[in-house]
Biopython code that builds the backbone (N, CA, C, O; Angstrom):
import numpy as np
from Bio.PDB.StructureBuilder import StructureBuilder

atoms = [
    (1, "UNK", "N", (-17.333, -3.392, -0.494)),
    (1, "UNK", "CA", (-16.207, -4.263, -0.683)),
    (1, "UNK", "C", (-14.998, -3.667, 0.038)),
    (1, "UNK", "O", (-14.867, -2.443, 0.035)),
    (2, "UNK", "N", (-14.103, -4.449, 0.658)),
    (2, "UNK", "CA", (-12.786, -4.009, 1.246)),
    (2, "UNK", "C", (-11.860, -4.326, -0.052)),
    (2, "UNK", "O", (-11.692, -5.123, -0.975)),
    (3, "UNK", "N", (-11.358, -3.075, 0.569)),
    (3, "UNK", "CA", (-9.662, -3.248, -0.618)),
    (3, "UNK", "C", (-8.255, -3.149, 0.262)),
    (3, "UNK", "O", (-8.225, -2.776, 1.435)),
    (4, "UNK", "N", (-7.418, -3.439, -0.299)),
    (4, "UNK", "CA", (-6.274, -3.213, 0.456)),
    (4, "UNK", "C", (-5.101, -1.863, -0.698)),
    (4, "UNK", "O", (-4.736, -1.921, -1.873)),
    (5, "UNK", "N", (-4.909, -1.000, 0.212)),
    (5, "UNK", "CA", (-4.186, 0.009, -0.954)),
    (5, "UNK", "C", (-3.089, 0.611, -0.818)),
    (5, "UNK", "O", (-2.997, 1.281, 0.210)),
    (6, "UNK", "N", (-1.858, 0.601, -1.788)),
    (6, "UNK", "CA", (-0.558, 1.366, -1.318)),
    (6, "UNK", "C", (-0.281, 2.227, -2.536)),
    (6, "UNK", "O", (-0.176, 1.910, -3.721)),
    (7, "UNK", "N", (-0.171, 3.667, -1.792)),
    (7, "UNK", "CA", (-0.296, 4.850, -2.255)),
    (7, "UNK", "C", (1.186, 5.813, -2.445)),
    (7, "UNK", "O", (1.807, 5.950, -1.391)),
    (8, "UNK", "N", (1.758, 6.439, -3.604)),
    (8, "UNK", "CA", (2.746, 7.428, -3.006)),
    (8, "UNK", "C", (1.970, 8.922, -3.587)),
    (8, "UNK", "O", (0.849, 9.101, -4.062)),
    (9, "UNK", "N", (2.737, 9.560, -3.402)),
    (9, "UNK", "CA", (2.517, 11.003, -4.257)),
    (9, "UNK", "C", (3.600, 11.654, -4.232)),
    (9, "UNK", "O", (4.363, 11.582, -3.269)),
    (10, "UNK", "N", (3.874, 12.500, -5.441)),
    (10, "UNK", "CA", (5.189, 13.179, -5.570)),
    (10, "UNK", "C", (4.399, 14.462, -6.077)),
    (10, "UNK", "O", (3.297, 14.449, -6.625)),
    (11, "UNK", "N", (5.058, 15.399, -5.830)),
    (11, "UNK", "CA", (4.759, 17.011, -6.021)),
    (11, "UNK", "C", (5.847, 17.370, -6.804)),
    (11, "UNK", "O", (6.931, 17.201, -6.245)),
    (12, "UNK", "N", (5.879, 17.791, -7.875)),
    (12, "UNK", "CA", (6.430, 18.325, -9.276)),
    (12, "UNK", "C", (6.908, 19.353, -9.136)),
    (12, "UNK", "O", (6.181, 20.318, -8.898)),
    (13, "UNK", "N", (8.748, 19.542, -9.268)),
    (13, "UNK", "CA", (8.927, 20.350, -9.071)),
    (13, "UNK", "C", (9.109, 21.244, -7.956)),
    (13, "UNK", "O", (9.389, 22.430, -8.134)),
    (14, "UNK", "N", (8.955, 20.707, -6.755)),
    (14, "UNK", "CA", (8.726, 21.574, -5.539)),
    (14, "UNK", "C", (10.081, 21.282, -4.683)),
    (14, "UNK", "O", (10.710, 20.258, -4.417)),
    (15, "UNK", "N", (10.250, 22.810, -4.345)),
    (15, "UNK", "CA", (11.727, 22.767, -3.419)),
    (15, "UNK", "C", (11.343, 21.748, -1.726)),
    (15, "UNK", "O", (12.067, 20.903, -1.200)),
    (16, "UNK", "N", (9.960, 22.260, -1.251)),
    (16, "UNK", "CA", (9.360, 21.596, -0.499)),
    (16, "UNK", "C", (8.774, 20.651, -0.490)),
    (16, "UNK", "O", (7.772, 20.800, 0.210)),
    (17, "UNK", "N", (8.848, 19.623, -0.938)),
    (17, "UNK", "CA", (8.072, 18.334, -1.639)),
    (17, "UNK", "C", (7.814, 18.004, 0.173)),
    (17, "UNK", "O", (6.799, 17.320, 0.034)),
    (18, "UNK", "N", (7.916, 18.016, 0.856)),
    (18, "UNK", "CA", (7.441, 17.004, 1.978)),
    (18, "UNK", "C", (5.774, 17.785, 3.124)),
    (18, "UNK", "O", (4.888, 17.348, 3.859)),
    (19, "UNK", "N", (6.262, 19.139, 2.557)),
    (19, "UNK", "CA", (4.605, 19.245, 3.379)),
    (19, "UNK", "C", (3.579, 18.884, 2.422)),
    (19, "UNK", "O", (2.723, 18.160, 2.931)),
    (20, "UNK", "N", (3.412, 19.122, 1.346)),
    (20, "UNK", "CA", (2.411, 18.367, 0.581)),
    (20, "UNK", "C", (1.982, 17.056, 0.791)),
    (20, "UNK", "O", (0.862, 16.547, 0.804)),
    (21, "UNK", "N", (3.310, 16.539, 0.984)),
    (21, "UNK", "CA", (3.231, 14.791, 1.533)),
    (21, "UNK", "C", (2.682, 14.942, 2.909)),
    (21, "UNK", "O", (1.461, 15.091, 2.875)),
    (22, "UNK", "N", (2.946, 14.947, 3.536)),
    (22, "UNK", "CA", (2.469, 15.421, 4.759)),
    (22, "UNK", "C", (0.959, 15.610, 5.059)),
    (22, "UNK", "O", (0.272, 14.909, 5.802)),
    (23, "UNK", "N", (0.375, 17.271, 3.955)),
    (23, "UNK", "CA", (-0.926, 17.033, 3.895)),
    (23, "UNK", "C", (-1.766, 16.314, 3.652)),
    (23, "UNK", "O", (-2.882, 16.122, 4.134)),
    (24, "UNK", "N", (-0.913, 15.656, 2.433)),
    (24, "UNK", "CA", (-1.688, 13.926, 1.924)),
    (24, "UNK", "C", (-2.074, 12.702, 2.951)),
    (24, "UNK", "O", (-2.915, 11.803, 2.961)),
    (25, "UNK", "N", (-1.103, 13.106, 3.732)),
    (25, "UNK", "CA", (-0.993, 11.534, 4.615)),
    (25, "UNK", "C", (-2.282, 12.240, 5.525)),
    (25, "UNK", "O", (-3.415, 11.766, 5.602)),
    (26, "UNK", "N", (-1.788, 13.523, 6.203)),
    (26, "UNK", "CA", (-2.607, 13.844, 6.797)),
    (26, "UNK", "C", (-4.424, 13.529, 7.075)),
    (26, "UNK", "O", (-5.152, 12.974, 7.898)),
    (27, "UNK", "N", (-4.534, 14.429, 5.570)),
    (27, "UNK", "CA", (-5.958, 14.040, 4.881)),
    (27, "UNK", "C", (-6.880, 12.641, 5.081)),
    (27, "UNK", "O", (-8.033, 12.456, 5.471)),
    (28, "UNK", "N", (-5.994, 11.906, 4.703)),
    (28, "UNK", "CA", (-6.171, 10.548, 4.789)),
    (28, "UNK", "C", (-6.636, 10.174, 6.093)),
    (28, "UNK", "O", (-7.742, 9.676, 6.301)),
    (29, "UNK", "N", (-5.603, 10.470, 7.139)),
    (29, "UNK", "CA", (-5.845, 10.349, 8.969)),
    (29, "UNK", "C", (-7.426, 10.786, 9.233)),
    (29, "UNK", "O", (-8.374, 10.203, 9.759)),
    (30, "UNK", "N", (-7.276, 11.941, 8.686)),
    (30, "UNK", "CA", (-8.740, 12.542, 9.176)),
    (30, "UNK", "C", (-10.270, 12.432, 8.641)),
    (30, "UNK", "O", (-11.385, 12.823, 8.986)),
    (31, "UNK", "N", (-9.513, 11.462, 7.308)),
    (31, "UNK", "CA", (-11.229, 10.517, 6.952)),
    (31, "UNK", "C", (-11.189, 9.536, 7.387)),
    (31, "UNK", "O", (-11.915, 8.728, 6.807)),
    (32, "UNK", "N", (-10.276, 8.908, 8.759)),
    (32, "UNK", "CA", (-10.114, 7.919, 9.314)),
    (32, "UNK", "C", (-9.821, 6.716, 8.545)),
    (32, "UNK", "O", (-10.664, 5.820, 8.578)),
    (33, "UNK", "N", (-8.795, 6.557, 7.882)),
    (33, "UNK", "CA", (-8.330, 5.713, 7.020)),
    (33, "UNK", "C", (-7.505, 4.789, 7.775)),
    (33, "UNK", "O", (-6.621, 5.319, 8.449)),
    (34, "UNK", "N", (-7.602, 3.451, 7.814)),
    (34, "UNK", "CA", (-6.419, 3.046, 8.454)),
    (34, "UNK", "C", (-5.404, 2.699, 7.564)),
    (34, "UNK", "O", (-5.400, 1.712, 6.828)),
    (35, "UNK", "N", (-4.591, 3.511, 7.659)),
    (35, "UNK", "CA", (-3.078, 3.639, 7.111)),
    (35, "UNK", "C", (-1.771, 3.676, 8.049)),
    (35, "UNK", "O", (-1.517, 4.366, 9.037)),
    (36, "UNK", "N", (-0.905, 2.508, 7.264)),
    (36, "UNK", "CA", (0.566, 3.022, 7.747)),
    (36, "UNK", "C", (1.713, 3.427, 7.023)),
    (36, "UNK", "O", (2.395, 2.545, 6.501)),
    (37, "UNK", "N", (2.112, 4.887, 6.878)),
    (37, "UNK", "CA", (3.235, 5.360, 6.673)),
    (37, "UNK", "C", (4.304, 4.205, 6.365)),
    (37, "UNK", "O", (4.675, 3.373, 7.194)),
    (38, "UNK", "N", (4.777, 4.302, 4.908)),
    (38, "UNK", "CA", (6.481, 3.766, 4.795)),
    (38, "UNK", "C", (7.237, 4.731, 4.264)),
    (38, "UNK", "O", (6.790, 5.878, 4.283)),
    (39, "UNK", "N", (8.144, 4.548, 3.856)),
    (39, "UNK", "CA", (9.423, 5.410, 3.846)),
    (39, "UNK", "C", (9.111, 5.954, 2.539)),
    (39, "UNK", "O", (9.485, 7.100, 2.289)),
    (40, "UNK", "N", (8.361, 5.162, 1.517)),
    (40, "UNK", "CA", (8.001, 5.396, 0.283)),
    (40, "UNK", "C", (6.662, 5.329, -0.472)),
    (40, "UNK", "O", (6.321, 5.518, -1.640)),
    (41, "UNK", "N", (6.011, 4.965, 0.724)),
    (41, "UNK", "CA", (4.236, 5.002, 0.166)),
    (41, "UNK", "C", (3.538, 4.508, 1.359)),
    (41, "UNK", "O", (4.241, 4.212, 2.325)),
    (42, "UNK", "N", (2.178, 4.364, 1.449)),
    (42, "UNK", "CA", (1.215, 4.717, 2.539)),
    (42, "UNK", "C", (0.443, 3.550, 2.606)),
    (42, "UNK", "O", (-0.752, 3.813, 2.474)),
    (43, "UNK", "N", (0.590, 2.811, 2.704)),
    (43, "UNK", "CA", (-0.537, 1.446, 3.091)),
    (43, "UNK", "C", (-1.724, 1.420, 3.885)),
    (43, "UNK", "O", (-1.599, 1.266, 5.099)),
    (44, "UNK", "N", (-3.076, 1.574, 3.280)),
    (44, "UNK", "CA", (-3.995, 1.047, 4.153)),
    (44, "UNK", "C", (-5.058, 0.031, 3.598)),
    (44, "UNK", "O", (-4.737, -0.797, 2.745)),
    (45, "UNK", "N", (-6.591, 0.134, 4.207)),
    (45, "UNK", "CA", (-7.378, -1.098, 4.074)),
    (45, "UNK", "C", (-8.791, -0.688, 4.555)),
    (45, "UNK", "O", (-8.912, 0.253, 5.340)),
    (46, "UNK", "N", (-9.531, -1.165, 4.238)),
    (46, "UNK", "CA", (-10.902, -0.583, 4.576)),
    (46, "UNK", "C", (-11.818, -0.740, 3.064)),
    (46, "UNK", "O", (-11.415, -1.157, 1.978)),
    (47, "UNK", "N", (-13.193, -0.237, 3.457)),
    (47, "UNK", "CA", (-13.933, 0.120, 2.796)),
    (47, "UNK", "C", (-13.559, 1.208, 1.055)),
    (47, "UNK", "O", (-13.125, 2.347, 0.881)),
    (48, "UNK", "N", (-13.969, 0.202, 0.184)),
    (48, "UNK", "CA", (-13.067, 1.013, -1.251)),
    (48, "UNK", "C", (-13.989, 2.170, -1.711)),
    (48, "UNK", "O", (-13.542, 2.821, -2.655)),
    (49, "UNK", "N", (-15.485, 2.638, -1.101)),
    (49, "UNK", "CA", (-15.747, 3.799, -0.914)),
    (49, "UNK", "C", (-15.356, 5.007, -0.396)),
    (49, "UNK", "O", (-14.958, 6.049, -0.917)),
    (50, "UNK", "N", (-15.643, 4.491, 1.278)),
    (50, "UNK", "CA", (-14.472, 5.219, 1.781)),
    (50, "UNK", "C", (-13.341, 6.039, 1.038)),
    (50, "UNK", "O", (-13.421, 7.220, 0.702)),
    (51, "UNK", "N", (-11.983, 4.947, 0.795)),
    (51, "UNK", "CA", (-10.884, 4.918, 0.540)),
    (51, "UNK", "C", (-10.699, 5.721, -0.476)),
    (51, "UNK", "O", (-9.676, 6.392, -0.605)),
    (52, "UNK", "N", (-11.959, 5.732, -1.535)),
    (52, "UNK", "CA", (-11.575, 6.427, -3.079)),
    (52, "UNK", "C", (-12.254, 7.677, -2.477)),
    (52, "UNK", "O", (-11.467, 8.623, -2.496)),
    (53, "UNK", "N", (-13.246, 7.939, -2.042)),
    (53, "UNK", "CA", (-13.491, 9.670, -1.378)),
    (53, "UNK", "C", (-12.443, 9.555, -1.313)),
    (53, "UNK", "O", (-11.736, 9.769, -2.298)),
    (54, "UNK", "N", (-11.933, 9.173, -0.130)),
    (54, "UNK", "CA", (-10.758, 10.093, 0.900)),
    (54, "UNK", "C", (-9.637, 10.489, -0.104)),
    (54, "UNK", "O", (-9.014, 11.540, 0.046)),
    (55, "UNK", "N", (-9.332, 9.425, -1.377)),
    (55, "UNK", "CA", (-7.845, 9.181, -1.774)),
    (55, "UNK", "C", (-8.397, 10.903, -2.920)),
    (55, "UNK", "O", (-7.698, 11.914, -2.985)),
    (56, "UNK", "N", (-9.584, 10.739, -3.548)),
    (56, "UNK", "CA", (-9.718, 11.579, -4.580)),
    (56, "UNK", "C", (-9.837, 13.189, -3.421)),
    (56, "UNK", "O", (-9.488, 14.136, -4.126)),
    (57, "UNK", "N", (-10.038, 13.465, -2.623)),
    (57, "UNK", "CA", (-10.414, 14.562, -1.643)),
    (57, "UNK", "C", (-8.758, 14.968, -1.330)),
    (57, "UNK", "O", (-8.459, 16.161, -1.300)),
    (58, "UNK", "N", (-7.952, 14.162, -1.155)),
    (58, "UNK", "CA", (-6.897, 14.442, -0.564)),
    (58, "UNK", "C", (-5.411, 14.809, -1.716)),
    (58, "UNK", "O", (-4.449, 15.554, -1.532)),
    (59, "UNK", "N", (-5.804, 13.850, -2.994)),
    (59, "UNK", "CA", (-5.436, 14.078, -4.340)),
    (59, "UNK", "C", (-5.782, 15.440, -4.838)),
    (59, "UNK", "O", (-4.950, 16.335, -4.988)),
    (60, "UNK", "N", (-7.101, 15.551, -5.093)),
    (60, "UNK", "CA", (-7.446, 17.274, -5.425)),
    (60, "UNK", "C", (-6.703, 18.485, -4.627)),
    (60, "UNK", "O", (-6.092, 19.389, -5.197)),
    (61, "UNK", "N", (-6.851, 18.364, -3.247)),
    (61, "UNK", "CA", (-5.784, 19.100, -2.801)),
    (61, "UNK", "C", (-4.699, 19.664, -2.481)),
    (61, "UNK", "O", (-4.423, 20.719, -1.910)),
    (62, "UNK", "N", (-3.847, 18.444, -3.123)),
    (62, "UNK", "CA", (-2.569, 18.628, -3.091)),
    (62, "UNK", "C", (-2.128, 19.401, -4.329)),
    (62, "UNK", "O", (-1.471, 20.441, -4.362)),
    (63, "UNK", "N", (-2.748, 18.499, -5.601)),
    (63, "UNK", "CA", (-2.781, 18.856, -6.530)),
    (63, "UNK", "C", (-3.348, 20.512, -7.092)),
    (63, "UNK", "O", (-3.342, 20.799, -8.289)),
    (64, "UNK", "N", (-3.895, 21.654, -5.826)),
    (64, "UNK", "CA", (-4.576, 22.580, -5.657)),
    (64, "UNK", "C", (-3.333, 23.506, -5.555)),
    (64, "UNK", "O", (-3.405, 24.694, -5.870)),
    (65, "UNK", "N", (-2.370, 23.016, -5.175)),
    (65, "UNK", "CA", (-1.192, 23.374, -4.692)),
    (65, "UNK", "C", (0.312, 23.446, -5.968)),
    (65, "UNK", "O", (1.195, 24.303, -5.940)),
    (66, "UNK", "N", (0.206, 22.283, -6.984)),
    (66, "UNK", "CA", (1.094, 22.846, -7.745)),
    (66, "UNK", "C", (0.985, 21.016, -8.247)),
    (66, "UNK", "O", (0.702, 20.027, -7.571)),
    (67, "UNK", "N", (1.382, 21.176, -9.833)),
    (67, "UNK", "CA", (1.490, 19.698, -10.231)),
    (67, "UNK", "C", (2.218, 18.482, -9.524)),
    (67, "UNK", "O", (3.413, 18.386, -9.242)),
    (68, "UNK", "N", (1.083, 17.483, -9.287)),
    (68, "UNK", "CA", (1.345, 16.240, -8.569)),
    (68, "UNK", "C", (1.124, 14.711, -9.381)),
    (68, "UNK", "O", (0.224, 14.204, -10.050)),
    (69, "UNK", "N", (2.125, 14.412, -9.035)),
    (69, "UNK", "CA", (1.596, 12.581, -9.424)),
    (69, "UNK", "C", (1.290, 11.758, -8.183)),
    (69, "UNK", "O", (1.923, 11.889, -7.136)),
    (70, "UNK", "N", (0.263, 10.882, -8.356)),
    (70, "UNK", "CA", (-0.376, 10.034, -7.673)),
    (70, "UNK", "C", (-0.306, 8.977, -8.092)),
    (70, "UNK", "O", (-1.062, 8.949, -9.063)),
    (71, "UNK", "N", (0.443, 7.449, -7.876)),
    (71, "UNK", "CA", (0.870, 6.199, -7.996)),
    (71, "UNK", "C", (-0.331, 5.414, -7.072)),
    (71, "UNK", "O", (-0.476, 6.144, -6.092)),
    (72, "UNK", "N", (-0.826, 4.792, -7.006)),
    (72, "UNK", "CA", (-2.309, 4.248, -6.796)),
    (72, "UNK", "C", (-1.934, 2.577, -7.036)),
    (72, "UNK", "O", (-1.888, 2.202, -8.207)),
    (73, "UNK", "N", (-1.721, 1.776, -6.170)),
    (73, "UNK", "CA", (-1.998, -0.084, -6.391)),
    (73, "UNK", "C", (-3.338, 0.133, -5.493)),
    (73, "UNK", "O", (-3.443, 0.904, -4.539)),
    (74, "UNK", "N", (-4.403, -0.787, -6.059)),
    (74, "UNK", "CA", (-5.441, -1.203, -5.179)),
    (74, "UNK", "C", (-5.567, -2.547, -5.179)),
    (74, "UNK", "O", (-4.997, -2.925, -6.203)),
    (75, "UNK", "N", (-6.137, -3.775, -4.411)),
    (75, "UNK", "CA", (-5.933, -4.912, -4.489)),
    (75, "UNK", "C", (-7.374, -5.266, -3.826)),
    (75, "UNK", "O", (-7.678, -4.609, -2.830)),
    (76, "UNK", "N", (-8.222, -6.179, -4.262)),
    (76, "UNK", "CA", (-9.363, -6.773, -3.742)),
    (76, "UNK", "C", (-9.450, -8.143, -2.727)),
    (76, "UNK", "O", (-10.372, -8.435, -1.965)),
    (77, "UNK", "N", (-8.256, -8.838, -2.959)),
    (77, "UNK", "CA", (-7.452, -9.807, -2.462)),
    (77, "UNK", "C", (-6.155, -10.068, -2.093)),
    (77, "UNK", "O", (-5.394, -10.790, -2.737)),
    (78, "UNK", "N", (-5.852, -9.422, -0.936)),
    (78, "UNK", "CA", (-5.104, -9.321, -0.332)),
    (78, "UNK", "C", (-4.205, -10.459, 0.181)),
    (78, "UNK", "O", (-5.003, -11.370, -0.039)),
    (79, "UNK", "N", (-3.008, -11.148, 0.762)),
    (79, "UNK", "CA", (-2.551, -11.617, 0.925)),
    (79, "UNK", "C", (-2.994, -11.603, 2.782)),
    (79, "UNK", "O", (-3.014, -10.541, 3.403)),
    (80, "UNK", "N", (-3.276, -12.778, 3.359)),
    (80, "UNK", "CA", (-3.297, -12.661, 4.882)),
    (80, "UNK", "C", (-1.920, -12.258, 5.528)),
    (80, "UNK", "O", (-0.892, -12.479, 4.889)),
    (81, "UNK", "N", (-1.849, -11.523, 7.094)),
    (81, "UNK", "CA", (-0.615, -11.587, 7.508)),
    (81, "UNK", "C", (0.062, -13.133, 7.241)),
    (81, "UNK", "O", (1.159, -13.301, 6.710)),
    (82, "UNK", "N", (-0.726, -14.093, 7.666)),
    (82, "UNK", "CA", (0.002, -15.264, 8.022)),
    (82, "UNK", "C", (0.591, -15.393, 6.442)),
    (82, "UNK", "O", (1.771, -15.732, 6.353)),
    (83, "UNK", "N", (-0.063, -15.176, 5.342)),
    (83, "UNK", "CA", (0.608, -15.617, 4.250)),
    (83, "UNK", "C", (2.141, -15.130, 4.145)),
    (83, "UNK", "O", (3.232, -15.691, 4.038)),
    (84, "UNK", "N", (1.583, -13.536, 4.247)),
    (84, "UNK", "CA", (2.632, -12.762, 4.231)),
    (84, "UNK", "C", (3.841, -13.227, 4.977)),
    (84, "UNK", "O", (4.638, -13.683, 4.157)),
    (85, "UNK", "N", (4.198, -13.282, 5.917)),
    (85, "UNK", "CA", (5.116, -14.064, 6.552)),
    (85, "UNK", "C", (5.610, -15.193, 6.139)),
    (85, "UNK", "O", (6.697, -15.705, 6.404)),
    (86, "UNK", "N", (4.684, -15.588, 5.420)),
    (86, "UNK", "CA", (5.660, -17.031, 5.090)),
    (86, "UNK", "C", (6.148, -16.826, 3.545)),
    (86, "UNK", "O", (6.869, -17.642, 2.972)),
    (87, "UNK", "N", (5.669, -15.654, 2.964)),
    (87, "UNK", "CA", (6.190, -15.209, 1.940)),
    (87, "UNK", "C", (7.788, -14.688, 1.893)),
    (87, "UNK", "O", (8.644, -14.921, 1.040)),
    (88, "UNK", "N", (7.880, -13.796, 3.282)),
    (88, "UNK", "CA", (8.823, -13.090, 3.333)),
    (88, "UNK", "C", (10.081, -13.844, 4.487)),
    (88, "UNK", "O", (11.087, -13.359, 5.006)),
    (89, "UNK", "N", (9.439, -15.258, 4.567)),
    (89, "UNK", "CA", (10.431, -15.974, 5.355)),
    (89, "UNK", "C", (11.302, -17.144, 4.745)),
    (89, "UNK", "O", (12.040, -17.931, 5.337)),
    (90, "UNK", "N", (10.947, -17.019, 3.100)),
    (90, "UNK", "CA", (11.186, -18.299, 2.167)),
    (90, "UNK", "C", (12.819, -18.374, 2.133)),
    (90, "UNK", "O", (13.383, -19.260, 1.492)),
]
sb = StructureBuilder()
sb.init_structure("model")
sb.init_model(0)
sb.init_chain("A")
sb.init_seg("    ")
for serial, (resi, resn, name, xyz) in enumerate(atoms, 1):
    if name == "N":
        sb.init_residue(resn, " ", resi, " ")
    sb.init_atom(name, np.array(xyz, "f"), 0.0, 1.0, " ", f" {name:<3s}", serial, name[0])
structure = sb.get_structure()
């Protein structure tokens, strides 16, 4: 099944909160996820096998590193671009 998914993570406590983020997004890249970076969470789409390896592989690790929260929407039915647009053109 495809899912569509938007992701943040916050690292607890950390003076450096952005390489963790970083590794996260990273992680993700390199199980070939297609994701795009926002200013505040990570959007991608694909296979929800895939997606939950990669998301739980890349979660454990951060989390390896010092207490993290992980904010997780998954969606099975997605909105088309074309919808989208006419959503955001009302």
């Amino acid at each position: 099944m495809d899912i569509t998914f938007q992701v943040s993570l916050y690292p607890i406590a950390k003076k450096d909160f952005k390489t963790p983020i970083d590794n996260f997004i990273a992680s993700l890249k390199e199980d070939k996820l297609n994701v795009v970076v926002h200013e505040t969470s990570t959007i991608g789409s694909g296979n929800a096998d895939k997606i939950f390896d990669a998301l739980k592989k890349a979660y454990l690790s951060a989390s390896n590193e010092g207490d993290t929260v992980m904010v997780l929407t998954v969606v099975n039915g997605a909105p088309t671009k074309q919808e989208l647009d006419v959503l955001n053109h009302r």
